[in-house]
N, CA, C and O atoms as a GROMACS GRO file, in nm:
protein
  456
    1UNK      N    1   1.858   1.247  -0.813
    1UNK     CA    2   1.968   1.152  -0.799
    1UNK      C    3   1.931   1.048  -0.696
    1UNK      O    4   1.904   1.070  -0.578
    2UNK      N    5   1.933   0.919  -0.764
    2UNK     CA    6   1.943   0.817  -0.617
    2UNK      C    7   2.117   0.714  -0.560
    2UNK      O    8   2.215   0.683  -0.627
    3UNK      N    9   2.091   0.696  -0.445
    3UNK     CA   10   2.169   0.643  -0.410
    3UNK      C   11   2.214   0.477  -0.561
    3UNK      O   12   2.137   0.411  -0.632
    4UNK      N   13   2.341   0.474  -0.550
    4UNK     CA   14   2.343   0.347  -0.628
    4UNK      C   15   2.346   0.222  -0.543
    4UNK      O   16   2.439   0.207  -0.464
    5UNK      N   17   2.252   0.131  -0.553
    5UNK     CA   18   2.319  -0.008  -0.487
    5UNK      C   19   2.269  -0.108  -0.595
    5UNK      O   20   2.190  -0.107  -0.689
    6UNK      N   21   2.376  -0.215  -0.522
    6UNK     CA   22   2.424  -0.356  -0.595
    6UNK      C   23   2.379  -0.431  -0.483
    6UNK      O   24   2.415  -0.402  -0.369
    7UNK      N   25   2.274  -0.562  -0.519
    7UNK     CA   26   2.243  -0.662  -0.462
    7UNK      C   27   2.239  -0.606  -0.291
    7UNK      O   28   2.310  -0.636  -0.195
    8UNK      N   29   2.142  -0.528  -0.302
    8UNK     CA   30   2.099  -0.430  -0.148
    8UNK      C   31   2.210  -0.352  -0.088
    8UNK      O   32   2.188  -0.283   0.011
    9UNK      N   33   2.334  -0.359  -0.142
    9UNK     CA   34   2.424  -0.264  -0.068
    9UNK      C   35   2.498  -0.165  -0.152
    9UNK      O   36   2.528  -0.184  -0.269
   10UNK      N   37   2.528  -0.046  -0.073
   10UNK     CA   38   2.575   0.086  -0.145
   10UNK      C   39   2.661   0.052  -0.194
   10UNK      O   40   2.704  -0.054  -0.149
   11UNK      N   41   2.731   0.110  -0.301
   11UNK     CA   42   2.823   0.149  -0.377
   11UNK      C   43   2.950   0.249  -0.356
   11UNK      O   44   2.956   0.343  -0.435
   12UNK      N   45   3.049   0.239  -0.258
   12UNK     CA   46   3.127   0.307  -0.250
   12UNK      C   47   3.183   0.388  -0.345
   12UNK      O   48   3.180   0.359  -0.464
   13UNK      N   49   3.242   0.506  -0.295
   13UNK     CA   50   3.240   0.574  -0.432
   13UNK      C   51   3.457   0.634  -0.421
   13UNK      O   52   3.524   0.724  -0.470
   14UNK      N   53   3.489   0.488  -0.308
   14UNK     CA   54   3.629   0.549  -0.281
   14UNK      C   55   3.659   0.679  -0.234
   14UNK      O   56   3.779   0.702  -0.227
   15UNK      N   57   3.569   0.787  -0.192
   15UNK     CA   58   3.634   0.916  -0.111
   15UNK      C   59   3.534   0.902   0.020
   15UNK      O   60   3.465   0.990   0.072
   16UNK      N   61   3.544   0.807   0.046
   16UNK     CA   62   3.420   0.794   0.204
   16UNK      C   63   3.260   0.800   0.210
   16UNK      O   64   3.195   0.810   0.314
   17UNK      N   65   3.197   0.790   0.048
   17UNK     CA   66   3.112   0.835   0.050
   17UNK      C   67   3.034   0.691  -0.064
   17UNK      O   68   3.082   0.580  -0.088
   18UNK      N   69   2.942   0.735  -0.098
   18UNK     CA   70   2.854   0.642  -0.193
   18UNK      C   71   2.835   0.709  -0.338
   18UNK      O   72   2.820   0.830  -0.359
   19UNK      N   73   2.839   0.630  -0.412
   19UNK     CA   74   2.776   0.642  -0.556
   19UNK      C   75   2.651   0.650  -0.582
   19UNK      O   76   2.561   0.593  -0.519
   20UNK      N   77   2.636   0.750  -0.714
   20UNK     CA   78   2.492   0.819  -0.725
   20UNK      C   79   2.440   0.808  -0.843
   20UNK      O   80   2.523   0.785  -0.931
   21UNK      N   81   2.320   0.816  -0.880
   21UNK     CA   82   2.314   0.764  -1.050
   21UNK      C   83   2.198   0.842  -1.062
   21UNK      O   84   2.122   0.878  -0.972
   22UNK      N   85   2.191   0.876  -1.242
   22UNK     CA   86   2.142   0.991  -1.234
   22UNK      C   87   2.028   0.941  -1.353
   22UNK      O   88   2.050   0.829  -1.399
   23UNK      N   89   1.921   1.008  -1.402
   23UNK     CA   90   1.866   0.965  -1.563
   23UNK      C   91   1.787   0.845  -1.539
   23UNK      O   92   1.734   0.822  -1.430
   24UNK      N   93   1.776   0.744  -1.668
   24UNK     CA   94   1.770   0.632  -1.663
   24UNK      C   95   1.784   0.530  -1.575
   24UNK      O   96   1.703   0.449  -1.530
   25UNK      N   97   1.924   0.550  -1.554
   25UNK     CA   98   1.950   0.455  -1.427
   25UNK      C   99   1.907   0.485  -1.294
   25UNK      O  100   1.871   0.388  -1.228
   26UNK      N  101   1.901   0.626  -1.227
   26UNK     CA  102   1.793   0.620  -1.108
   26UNK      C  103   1.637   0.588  -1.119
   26UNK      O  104   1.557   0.566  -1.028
   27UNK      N  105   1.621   0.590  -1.228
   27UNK     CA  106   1.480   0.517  -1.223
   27UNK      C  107   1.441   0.407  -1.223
   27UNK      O  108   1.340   0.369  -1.163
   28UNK      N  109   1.548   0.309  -1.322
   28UNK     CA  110   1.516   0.184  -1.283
   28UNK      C  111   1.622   0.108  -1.116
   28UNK      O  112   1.623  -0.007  -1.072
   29UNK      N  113   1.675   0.201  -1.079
   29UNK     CA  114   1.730   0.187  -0.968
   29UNK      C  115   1.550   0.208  -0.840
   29UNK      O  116   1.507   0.139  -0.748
   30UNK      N  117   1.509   0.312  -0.894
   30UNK     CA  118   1.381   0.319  -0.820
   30UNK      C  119   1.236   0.188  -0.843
   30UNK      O  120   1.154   0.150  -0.759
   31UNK      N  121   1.249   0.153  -0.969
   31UNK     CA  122   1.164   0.083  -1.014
   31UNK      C  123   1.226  -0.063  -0.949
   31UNK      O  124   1.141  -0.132  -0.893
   32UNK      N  125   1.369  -0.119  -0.950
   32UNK     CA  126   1.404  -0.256  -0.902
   32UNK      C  127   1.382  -0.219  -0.764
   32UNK      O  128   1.339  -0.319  -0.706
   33UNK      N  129   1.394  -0.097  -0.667
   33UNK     CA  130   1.377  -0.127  -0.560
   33UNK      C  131   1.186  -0.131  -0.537
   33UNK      O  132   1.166  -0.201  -0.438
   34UNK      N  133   1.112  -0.104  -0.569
   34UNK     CA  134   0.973  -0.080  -0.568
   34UNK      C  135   0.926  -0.215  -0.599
   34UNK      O  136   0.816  -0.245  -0.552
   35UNK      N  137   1.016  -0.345  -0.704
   35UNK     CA  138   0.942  -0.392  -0.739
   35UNK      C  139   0.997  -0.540  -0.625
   35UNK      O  140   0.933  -0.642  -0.599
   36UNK      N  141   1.133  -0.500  -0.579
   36UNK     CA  142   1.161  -0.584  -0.466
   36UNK      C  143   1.069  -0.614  -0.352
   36UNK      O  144   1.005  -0.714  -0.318
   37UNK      N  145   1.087  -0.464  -0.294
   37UNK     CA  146   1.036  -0.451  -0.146
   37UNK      C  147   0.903  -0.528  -0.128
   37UNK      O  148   0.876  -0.598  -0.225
   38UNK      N  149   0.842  -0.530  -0.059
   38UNK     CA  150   0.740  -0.654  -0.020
   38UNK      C  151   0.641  -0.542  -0.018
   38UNK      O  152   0.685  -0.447   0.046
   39UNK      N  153   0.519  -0.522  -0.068
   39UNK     CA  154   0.417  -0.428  -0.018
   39UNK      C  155   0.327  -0.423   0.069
   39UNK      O  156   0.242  -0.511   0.074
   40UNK      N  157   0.328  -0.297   0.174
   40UNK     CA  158   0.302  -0.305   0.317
   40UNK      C  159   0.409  -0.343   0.395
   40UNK      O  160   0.382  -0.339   0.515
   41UNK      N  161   0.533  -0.382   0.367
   41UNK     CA  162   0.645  -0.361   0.459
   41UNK      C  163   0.683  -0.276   0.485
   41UNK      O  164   0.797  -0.288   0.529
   42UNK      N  165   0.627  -0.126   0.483
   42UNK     CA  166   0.682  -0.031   0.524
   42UNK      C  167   0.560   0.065   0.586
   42UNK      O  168   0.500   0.151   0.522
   43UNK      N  169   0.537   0.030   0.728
   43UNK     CA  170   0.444   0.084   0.807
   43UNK      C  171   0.372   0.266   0.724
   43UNK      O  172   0.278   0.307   0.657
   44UNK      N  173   0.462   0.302   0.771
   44UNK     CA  174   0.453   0.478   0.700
   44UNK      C  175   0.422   0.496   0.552
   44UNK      O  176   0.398   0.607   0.504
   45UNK      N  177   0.423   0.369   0.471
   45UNK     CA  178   0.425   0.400   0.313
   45UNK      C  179   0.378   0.274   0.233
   45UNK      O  180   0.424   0.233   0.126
   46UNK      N  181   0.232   0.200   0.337
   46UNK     CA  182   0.205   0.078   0.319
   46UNK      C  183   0.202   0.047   0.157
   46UNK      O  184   0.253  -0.060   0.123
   47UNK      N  185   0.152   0.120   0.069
   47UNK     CA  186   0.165   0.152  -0.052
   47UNK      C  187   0.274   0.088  -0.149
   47UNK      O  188   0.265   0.014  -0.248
   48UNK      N  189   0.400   0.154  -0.070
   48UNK     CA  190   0.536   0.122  -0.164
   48UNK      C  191   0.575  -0.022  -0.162
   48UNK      O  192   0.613  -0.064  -0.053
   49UNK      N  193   0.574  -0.113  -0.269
   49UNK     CA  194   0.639  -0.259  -0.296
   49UNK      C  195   0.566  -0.320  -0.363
   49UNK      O  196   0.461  -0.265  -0.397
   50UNK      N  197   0.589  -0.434  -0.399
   50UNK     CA  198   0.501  -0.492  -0.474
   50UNK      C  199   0.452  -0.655  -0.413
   50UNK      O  200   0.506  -0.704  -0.314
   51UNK      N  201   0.380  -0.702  -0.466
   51UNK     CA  202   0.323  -0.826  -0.416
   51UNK      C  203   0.390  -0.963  -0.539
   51UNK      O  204   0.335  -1.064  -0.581
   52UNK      N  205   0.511  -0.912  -0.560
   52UNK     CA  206   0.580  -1.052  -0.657
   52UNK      C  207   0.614  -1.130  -0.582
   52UNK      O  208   0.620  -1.238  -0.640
   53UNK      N  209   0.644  -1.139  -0.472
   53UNK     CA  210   0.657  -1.266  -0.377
   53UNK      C  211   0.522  -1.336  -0.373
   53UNK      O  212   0.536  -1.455  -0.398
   54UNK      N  213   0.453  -1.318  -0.360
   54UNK     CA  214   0.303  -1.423  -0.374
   54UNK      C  215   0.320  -1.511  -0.538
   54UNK      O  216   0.280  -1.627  -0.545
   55UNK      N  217   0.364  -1.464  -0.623
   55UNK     CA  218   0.376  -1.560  -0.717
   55UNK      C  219   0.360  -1.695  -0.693
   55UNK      O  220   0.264  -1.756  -0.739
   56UNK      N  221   0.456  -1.757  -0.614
   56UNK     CA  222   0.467  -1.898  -0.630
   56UNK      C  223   0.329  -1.928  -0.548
   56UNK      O  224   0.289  -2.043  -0.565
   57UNK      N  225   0.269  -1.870  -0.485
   57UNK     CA  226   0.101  -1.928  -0.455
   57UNK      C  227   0.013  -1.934  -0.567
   57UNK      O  228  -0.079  -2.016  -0.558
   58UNK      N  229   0.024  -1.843  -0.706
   58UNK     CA  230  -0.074  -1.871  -0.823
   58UNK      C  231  -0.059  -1.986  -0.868
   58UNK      O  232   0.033  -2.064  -0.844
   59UNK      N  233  -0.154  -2.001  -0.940
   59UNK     CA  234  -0.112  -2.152  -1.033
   59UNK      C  235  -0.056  -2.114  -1.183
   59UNK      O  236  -0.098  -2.023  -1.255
   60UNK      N  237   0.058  -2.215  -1.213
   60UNK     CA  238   0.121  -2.186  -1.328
   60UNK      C  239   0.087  -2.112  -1.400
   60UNK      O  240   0.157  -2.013  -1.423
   61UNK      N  241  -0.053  -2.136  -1.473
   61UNK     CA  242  -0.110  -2.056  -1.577
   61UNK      C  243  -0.164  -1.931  -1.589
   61UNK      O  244  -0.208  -1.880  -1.693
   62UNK      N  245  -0.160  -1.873  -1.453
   62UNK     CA  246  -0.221  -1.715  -1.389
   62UNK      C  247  -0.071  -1.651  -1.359
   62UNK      O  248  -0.061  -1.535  -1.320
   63UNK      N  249   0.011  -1.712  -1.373
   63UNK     CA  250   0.177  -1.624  -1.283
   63UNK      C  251   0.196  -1.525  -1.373
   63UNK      O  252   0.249  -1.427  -1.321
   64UNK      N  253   0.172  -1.511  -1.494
   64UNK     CA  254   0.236  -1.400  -1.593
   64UNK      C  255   0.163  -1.294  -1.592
   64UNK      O  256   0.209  -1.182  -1.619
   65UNK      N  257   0.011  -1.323  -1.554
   65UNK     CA  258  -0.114  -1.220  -1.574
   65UNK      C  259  -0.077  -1.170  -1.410
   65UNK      O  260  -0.063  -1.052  -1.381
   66UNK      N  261  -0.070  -1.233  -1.352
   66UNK     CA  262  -0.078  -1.197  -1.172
   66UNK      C  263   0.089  -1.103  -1.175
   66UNK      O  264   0.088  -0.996  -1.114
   67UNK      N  265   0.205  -1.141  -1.236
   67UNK     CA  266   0.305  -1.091  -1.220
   67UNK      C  267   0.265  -0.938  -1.294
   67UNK      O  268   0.278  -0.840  -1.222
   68UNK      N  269   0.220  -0.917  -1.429
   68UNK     CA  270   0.194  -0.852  -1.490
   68UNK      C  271   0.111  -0.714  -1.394
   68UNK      O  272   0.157  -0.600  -1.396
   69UNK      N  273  -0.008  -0.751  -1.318
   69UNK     CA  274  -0.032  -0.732  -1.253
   69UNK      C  275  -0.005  -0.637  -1.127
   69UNK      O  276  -0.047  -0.523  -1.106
   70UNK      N  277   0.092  -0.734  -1.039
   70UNK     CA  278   0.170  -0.696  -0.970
   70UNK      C  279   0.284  -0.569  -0.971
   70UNK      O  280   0.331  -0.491  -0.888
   71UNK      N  281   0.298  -0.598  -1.117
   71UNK     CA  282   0.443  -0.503  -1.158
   71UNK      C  283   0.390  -0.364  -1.199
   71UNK      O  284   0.457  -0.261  -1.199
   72UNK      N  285   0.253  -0.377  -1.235
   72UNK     CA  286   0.225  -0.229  -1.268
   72UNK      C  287   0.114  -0.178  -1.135
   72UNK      O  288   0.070  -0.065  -1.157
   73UNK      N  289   0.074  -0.225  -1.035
   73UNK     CA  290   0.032  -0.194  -0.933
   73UNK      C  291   0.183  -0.115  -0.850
   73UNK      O  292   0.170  -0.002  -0.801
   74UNK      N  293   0.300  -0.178  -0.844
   74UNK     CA  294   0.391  -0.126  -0.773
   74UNK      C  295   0.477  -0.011  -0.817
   74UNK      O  296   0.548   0.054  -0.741
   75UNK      N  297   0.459   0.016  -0.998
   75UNK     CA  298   0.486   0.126  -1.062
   75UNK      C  299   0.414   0.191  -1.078
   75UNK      O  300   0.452   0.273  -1.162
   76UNK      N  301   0.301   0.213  -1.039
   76UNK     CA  302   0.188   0.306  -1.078
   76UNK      C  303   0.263   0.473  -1.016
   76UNK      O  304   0.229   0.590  -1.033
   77UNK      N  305   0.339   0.428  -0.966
   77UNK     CA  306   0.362   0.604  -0.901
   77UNK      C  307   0.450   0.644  -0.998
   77UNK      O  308   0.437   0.766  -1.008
   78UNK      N  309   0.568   0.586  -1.109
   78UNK     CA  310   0.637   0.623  -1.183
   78UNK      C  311   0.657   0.649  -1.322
   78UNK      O  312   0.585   0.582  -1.397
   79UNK      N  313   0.732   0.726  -1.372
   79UNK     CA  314   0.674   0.774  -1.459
   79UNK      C  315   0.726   0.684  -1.595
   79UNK      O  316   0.806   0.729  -1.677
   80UNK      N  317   0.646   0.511  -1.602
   80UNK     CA  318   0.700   0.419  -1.683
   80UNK      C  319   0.556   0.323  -1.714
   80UNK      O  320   0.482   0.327  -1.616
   81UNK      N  321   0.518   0.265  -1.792
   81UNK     CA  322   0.443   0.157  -1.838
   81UNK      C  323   0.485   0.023  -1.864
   81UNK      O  324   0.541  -0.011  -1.969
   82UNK      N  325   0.456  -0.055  -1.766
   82UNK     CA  326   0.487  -0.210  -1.818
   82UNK      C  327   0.442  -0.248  -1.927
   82UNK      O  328   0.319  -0.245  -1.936
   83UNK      N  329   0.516  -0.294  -2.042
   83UNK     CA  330   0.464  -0.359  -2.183
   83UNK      C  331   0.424  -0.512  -2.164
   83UNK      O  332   0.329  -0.585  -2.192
   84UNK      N  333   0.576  -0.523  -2.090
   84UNK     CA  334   0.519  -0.714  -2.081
   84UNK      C  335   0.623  -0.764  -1.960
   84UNK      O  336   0.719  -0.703  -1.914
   85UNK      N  337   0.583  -0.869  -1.930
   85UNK     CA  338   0.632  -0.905  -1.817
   85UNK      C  339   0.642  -1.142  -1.858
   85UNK      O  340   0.556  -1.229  -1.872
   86UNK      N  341   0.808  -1.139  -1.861
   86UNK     CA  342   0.850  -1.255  -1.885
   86UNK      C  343   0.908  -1.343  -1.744
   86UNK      O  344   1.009  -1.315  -1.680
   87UNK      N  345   0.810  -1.462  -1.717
   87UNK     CA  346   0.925  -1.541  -1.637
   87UNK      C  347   0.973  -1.671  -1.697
   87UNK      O  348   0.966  -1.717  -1.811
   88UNK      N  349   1.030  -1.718  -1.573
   88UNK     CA  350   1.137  -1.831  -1.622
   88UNK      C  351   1.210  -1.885  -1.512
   88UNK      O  352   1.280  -1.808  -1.446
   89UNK      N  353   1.202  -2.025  -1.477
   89UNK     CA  354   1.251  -2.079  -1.379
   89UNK      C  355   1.378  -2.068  -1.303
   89UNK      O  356   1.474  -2.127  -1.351
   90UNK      N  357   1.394  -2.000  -1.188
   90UNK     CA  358   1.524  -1.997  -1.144
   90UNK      C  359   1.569  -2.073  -1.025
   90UNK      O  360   1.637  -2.024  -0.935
   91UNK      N  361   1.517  -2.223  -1.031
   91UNK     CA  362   1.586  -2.333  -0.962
   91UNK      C  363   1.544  -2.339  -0.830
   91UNK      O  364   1.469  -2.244  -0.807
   92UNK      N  365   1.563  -2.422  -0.717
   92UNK     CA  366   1.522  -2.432  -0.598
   92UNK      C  367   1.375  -2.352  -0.563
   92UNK      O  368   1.356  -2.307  -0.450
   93UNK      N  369   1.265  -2.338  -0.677
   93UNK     CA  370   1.121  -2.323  -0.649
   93UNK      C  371   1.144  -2.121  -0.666
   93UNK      O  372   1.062  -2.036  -0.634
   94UNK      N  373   1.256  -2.104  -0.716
   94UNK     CA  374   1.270  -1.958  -0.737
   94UNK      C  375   1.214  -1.901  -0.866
   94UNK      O  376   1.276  -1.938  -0.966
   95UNK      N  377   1.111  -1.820  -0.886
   95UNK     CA  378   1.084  -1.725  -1.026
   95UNK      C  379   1.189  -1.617  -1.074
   95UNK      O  380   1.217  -1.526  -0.996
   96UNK      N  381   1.244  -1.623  -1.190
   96UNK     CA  382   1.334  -1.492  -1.263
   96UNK      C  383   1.239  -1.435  -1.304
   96UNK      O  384   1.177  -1.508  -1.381
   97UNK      N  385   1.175  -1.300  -1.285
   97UNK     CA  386   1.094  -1.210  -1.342
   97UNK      C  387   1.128  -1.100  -1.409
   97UNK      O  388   1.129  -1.011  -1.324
   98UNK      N  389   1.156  -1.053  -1.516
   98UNK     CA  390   1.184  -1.001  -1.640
   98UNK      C  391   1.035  -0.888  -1.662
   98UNK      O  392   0.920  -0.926  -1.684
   99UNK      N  393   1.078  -0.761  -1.648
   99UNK     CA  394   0.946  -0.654  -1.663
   99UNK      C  395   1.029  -0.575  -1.756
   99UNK      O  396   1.140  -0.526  -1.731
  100UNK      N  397   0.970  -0.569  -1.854
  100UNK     CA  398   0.991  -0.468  -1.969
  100UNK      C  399   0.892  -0.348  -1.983
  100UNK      O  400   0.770  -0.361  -1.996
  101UNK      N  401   0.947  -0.252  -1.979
  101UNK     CA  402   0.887  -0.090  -1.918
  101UNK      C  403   0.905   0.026  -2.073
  101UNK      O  404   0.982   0.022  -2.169
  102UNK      N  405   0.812   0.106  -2.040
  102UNK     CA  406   0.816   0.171  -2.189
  102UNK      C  407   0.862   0.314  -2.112
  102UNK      O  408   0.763   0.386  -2.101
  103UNK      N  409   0.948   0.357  -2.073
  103UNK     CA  410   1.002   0.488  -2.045
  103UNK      C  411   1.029   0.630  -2.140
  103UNK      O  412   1.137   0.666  -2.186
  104UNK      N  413   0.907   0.693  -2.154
  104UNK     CA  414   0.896   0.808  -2.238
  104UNK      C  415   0.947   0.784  -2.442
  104UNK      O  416   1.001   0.861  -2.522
  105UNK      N  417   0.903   0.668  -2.451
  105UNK     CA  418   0.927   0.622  -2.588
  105UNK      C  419   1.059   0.492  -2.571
  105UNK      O  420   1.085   0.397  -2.644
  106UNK      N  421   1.102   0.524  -2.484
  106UNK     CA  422   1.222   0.429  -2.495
  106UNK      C  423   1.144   0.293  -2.380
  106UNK      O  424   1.048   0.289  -2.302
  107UNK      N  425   1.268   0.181  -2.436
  107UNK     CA  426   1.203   0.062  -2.368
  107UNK      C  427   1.357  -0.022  -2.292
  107UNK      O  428   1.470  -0.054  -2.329
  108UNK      N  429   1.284  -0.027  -2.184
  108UNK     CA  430   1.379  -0.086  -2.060
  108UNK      C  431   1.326  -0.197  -1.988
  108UNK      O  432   1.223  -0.261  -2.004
  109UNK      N  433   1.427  -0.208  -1.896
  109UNK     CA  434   1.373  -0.384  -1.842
  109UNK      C  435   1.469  -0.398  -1.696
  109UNK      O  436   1.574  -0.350  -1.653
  110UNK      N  437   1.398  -0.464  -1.667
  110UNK     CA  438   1.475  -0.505  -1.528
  110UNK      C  439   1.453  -0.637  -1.487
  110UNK      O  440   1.339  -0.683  -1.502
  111UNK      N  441   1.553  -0.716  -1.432
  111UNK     CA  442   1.531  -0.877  -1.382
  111UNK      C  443   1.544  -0.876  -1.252
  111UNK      O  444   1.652  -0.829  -1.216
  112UNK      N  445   1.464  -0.914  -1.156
  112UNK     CA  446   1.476  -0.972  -1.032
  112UNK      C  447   1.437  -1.130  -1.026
  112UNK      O  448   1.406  -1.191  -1.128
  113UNK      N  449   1.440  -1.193  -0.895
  113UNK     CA  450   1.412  -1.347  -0.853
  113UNK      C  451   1.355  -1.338  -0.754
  113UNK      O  452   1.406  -1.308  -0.646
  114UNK      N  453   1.235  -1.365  -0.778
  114UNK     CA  454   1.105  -1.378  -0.660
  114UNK      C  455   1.100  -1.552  -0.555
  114UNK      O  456   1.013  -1.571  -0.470
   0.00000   0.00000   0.00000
């Protein structure tokens, strides 16, 4: 079970406590946070995060292979395969990054903004 959060903060669960998610959804709850976190921001677990913030240093035509890249370097610990990995402009010099994951036959996806 992982903790649930929304846009970095817990999920109250109304009896004083937090919401928990279980299956599917703790994994890509594990996979959006893995693919957030910055890698090497975490002294003890230099390992965990990914390097999608460097994006906007590639040049246009390398961002999908480099994101691609990126996204399965930071999942390598879980138990999912990136199929493909889509971006798309999200305004003020921001990337929408779109990773589509093959989870034990089934296929999932997650969007963040790098």
């Amino acid at each position: 079970m992982e903790t649930k959060l929304i846009q970095g903060d817990y999920v109250p669960d109304g009896l004083g406590g937090v919401e928990r998610c279980a299956g599917a959804e703790a994994l890509l709850a594990r996979v959006l946070f893995r693919l957030t976190a910055r890698r090497g921001q975490f002294p003890l677990l230099p390992q965990l995060g990914s390097q999608l913030y460097l994006l906007g240093k590639e040049s246009p035509g390398s961002r999908a292979s480099a994101a691609r890249k990126f996204a399965a370097e930071a999942l390598a610990e879980e138990d999912v395969a990136v199929t493909d990995v889509q971006l798309s402009s999200a305004g003020q010099g921001h990337i929408q990054v779109t990773v589509l994951l093959d989870y034990r036959g089934s296929q999932l996806s997650v969007t963040l903004t790098v």
